[in-house]
C-alpha positions as CSV (number, residue, x, y, z in Angstrom):
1,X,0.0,0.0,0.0
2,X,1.4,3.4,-1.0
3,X,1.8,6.3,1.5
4,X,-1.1,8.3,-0.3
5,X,-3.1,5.3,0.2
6,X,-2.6,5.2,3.6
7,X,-3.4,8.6,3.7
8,X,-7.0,8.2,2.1
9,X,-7.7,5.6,5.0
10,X,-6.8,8.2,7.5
11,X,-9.1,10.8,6.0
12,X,-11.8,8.1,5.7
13,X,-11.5,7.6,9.4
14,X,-12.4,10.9,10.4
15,X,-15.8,9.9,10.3
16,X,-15.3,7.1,13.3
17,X,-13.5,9.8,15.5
18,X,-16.4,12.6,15.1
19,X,-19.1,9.6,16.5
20,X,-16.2,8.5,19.0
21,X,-17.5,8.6,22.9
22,X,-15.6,10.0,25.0
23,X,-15.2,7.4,27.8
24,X,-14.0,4.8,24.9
25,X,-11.8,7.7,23.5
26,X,-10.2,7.4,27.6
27,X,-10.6,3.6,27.9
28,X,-8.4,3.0,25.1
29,X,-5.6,4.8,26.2
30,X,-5.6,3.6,29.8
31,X,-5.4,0.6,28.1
32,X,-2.8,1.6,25.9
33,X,-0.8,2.3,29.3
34,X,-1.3,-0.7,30.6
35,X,0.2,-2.5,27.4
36,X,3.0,-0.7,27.3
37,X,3.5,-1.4,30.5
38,X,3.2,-5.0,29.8
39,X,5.3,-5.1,27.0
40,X,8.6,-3.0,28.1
41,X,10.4,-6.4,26.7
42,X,8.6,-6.5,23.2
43,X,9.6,-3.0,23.0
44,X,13.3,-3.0,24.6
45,X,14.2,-6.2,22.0
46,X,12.7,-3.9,19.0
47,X,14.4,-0.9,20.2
48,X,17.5,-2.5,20.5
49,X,17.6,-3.7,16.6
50,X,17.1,0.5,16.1
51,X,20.1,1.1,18.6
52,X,22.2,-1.7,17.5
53,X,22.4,0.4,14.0
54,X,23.5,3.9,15.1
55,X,26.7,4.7,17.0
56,X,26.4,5.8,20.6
57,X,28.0,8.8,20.1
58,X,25.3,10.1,17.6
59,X,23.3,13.0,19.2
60,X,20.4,11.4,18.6
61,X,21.0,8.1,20.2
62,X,19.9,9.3,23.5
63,X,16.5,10.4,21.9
64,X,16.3,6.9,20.3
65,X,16.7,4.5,23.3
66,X,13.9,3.6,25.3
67,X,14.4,2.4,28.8
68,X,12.1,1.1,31.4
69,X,11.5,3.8,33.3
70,X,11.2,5.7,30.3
71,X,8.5,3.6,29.2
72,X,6.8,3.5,32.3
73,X,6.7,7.0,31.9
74,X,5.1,7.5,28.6
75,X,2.9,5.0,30.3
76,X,1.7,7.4,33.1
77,X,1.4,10.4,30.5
78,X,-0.7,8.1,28.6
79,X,-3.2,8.0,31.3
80,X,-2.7,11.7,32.0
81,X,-4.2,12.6,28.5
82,X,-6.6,10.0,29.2
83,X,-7.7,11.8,32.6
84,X,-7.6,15.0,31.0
85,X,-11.2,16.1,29.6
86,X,-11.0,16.5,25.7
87,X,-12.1,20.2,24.8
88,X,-13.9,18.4,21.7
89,X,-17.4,20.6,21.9
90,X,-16.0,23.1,24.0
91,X,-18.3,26.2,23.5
92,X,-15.5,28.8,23.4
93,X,-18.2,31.7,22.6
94,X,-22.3,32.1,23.0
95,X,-24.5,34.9,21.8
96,X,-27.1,36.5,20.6
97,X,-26.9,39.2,18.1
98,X,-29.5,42.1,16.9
99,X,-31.3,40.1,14.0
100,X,-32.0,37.3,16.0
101,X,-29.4,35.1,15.7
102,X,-28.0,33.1,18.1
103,X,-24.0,32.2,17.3
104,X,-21.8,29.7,19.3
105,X,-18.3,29.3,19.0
106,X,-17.5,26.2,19.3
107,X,-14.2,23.5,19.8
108,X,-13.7,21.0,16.6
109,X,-10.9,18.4,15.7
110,X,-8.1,19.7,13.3
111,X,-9.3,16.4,10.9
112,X,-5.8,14.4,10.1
113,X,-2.6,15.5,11.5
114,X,0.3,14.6,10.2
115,X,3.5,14.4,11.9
116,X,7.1,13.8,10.4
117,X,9.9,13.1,12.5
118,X,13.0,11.7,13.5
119,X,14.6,9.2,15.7
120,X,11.7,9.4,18.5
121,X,9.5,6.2,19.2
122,X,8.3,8.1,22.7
123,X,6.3,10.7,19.8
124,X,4.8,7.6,18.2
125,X,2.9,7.2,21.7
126,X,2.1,11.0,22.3
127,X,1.2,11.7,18.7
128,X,-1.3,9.5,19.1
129,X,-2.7,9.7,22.6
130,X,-2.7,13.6,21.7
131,X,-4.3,13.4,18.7
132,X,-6.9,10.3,19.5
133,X,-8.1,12.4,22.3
134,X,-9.0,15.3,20.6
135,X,-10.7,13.2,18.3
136,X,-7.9,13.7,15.5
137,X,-6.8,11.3,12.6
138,X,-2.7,10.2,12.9
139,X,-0.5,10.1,9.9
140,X,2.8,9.7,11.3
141,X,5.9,9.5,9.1
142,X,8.9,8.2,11.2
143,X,12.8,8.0,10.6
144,X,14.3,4.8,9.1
145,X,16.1,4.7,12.8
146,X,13.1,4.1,14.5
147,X,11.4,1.9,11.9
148,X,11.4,-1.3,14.4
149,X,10.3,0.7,17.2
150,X,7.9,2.8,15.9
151,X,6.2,-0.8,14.4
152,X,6.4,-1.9,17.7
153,X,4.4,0.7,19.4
154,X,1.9,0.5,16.3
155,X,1.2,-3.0,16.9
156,X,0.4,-2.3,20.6
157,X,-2.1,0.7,19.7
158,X,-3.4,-1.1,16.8
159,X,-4.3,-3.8,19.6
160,X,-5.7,-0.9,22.0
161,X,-7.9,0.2,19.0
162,X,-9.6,-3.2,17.8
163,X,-10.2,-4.3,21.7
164,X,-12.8,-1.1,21.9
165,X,-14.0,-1.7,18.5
166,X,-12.5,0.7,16.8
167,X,-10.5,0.9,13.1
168,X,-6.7,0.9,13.2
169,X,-7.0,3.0,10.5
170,X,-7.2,6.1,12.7
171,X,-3.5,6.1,12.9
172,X,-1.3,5.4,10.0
173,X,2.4,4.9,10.5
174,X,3.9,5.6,6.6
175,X,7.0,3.6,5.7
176,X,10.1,5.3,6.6
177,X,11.4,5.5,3.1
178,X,12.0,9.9,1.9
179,X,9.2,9.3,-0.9
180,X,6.0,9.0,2.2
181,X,7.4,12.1,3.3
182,X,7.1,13.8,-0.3
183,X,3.1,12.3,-0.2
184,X,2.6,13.5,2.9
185,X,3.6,17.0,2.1
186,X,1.4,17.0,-1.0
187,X,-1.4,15.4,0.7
188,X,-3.6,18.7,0.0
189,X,-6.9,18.3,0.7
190,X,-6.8,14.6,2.8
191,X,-4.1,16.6,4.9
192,X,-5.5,19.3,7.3
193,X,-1.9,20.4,9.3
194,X,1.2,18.8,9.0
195,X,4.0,19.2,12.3
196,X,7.6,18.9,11.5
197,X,9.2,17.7,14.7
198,X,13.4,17.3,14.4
199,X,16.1,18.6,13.0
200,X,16.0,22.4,11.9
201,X,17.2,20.8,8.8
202,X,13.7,18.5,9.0
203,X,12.0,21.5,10.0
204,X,13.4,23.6,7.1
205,X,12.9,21.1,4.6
206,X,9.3,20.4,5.6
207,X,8.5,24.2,5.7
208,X,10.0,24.8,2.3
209,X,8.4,21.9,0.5
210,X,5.0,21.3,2.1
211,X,2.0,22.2,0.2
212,X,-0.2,21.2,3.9
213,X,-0.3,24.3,6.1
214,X,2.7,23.7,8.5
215,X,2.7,24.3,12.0
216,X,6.7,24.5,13.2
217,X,8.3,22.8,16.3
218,X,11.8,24.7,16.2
219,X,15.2,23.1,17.2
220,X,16.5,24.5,20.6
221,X,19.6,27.4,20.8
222,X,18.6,28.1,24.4
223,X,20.4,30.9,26.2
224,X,20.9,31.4,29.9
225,X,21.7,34.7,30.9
226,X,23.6,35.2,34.1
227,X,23.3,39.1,34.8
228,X,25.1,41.1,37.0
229,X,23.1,40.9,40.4
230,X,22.7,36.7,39.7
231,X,22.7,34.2,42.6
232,X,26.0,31.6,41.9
233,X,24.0,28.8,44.1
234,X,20.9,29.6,42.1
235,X,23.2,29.7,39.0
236,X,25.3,26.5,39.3
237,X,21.7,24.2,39.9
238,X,19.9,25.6,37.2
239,X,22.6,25.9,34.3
240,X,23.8,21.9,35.8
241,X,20.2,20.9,35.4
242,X,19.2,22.9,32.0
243,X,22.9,21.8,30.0
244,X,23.0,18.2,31.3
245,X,19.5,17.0,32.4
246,X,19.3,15.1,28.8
247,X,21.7,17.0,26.6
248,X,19.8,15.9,23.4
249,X,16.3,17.2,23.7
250,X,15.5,20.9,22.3
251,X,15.2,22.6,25.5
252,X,18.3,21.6,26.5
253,X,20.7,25.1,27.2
254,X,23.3,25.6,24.7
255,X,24.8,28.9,25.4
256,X,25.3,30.6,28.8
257,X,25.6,34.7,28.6
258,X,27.6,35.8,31.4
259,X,27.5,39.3,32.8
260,X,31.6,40.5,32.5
261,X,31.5,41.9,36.2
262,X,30.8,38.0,37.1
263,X,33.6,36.7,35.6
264,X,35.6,35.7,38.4
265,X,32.3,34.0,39.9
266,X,32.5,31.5,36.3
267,X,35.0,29.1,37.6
268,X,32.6,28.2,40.7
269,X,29.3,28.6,38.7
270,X,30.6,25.9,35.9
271,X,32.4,23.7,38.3
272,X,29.6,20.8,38.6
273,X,29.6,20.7,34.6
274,X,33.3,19.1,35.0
275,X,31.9,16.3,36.4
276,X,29.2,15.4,33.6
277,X,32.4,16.0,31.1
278,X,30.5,18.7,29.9
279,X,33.1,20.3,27.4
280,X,33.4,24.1,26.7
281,X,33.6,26.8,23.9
282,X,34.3,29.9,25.5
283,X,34.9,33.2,24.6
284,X,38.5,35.6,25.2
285,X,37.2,36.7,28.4
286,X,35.8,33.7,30.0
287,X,38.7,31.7,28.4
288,X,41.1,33.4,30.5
289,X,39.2,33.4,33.3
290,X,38.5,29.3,33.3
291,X,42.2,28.5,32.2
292,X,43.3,26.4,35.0
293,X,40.1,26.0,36.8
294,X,38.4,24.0,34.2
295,X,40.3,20.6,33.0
296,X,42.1,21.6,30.3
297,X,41.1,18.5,28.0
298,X,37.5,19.9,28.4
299,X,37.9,23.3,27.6
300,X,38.6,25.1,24.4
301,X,38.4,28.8,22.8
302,X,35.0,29.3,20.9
303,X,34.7,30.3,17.1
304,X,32.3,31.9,15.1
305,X,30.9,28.3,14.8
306,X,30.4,28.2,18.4
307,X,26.9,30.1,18.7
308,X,23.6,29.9,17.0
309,X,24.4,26.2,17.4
310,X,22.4,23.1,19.0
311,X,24.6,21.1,20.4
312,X,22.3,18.2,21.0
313,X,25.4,17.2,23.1
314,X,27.6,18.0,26.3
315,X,29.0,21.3,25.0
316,X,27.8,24.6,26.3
317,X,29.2,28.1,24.7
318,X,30.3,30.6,26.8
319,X,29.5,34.5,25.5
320,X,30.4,37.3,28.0
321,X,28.6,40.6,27.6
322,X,28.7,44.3,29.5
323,X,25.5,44.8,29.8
324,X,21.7,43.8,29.3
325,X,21.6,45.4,25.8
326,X,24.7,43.1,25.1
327,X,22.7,39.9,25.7
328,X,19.6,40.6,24.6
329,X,21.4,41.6,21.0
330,X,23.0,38.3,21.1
331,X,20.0,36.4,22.0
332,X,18.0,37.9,18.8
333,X,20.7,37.2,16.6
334,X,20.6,33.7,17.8
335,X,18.0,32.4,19.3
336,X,15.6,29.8,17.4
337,X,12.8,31.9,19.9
338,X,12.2,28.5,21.9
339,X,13.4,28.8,25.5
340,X,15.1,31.5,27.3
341,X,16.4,32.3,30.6
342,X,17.8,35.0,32.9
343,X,19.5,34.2,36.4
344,X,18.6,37.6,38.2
345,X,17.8,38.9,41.7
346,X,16.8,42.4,40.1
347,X,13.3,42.6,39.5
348,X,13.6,45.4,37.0
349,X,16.1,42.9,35.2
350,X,13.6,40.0,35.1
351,X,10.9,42.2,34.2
352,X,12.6,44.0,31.5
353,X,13.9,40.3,30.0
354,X,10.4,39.3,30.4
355,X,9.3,41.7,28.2
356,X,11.5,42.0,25.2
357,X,12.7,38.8,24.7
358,X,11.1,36.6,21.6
359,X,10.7,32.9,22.4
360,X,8.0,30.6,23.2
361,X,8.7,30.4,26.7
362,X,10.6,32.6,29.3
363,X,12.4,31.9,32.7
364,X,13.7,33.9,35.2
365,X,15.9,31.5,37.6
366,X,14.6,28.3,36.5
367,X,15.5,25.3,34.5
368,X,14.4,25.5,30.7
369,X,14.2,22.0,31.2
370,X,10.5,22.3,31.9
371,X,9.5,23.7,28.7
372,X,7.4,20.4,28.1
373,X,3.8,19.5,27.8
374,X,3.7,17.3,31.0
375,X,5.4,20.0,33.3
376,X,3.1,22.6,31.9
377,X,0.4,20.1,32.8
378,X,-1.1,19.6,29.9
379,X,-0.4,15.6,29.7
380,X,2.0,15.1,26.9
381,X,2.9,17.5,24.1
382,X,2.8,17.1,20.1
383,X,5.7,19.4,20.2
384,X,6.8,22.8,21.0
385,X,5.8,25.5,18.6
386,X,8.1,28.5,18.0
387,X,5.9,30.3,15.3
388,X,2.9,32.6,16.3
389,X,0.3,31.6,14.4
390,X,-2.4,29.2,15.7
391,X,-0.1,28.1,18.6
392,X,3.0,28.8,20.4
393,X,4.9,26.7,23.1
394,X,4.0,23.2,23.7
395,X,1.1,22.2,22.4
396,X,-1.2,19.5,23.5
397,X,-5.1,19.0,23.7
398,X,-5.9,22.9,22.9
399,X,-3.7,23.5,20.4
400,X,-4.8,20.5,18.4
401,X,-8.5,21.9,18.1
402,X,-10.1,24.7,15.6
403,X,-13.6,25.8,15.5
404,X,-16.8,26.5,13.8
405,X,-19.8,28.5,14.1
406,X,-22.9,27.2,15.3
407,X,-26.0,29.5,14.0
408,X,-29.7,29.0,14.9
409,X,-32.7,31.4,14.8
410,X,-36.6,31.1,14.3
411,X,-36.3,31.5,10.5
412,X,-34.4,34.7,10.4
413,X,-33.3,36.0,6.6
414,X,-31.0,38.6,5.6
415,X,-32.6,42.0,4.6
């Protein structure tokens, strides 16, 4: 069967999902949960064939393994979208206007969402769950690196499906060949939004080529800035967690802006990174400063190369500025507007980074580690969106909803 094929089924199967009841939409991914649970073996032995073909040192390798524990988490976010009321029929609007007519705005599935992406099986399992409970159609178009795993994960939901009566077909998993991603992108008209989620190269490519509206999920430069009045205890847990928490996922910190009046406080507030190996590209300034208090095999001057870049590994630039203007310039000229941060104890500091910086979410003395769907409480996330149209940040249950009008009257006409 081809890709467009498979498509065609999806769109077919919109019309199960509009009739869907809730409390089967929810059954069916508790007991999703439960057989991923159950089947942590099935899945470890297919992951492993996935693993077993990419080098450990790859950046994405980390985003490709599953674990236990990992899975046992999915499992638990499974059942949080499950717990979570679906905003299918929301009324988001309700009146009554001069000629009579009364209008309500009201919460509707997207129709099919597609989803291309890379070496993730974990988005196989939210994808869905996401998408199923908004009462969405799946087309998901996976890497060839996660082509055992992803089929593993299918087989368990395709299971989930049929035990409630319902057809597979309202998730389609295309092969993992270049040519479904082509179909998928021309899919205009069985297609209603398709979500890029990888690479910026992916992201670029999809954004370039698709002829289905695109929502993007951006790559990660994240920036920490450390200002002058910053806290070094605050400092040294939050840049430790937000660098080395999982170096490959996009809200990982890439680049830490440090105020030049703190310079001889960077030797103490980059200390715990030794000990993850954590190597560095810093600038003149902070170069001097770390030259002998940072092993030398892990630290090394930074090039033009060094900024505007995600890492996706344990690397962390080091920029040093004189000021607020100086950072902020730096994070515009570089930032992919995901995730930012500022380590201040000024108000007027936090306040003022608040305000002008552009990116999907903002921190003052936190982790950007929490820019995810299930810290946000919101279950699980399709991804995190770094445009402005339709949605921004992670997105979950909302964001995969539009809307129509609803318009009764006692015969009203138009004069």
């Amino acid at each position: 069967m081809s890709a467009t094929e498979q498509i065609i089924k999806a769109r077919a199967a919109t019309a199960q999902m509009v009739l869907l009841d809730q409390e089967v939409n929810s059954a069916v991914l508790r007991d999703l949960a439960d057989r991923a649970e159950a089947s942590i073996p099935l899945l470890l032995k297919a992951n492993k064939l996935d693993l077993d073909r990419m080098p450990s040192s790859d950046p994405r390798y980390d985003r490709l393994k599953l674990t236990g524990e990992r899975i046992k988490g999915i499992a638990g976010d499974l059942r949080n979208v499950a717990a979570m009321p679906s905003p299918i029929g929301e009324v988001l609007e309700s009146r009554e206007v001069e000629s009579g007519l009364k209008l309500q705005k009201v919460r509707v599935a997207l129709g099919v969402v597609g989803v291309i992406y890379e070496a993730r099986p974990n988005v196989t399992f939210d994808v869905f769950a996401l998408c199923f409970r908004t009462g969405n159609v799946s087309v998901l178009k996976g890497g060839q690196d996660a082509w055992n795993s992803n089929q593993a994960v299918m087989s368990l939901i395709a299971e989930s499906l049929t035990a409630h009566g319902i057809t597979p077909e309202v998730v389609q998993l295309l092969p993992p060949e270049r040519e479904a991603a082509t179909e998928l992108m021309n899919a205009v008209g069985l297609v209603d939004v398709l979500i890029p989620r990888g690479s910026q190269g992916l992201i670029d490519s999809v954004r370039t080529n698709s002829k289905v509206p695109v929502i993007e999920t951006g790559a990660g430069v994240v920036h920490t800035y450390f200002d002058e009045t910053g806290d070094v205890g605050t400092g040294r847990k939050v840049i430790l967690n937000a660098k080395t928490r999982r170096v490959s996922v996009c809200n990982a910190l890439e680049c830490l802006i440090l105020h030049d009046s703190r310079l001889p406080d960077l030797p103490v507030l980059l200390a715990p990174l030794a000990d993850k190996s954590v190597r560095l590209q810093a600038d003149e300034a902070a170069f001097k400063v770390l030259k002998g208090h940072y092993p030398d095999e892990l630290l090394q001057p930074a090039t033009s190369e060094s900024f505007g870049k995600e890492h996706l590994d344990y690397i962390l630039s080091v920029k040093t500025v004189s000021d607020m203007d100086e950072a902020l310039a730096h994070i515009s000229k570089y930032s992919t507007r995901h995730s930012e941060a500022i380590i201040t104890t000024d108000a007027a500091n936090k306040w003022r980074f608040f305000k002008e910086v552009d990116a999907a979410a903002v921190y003052a003395n936190t982790s950007t580690a929490f820019t995810d769907g299930a810290q946000f409480g919101m279950g699980a996330e399709i991804g995190i969106s770094t445009q402005k149209l339709h949605a921004r940040g992670p997105m979950a249950l909302p964001e995969l909803t539009s809307y129509k009008w609803l318009i009764d009257s006692d015969g009203v006409v138009r004069i």
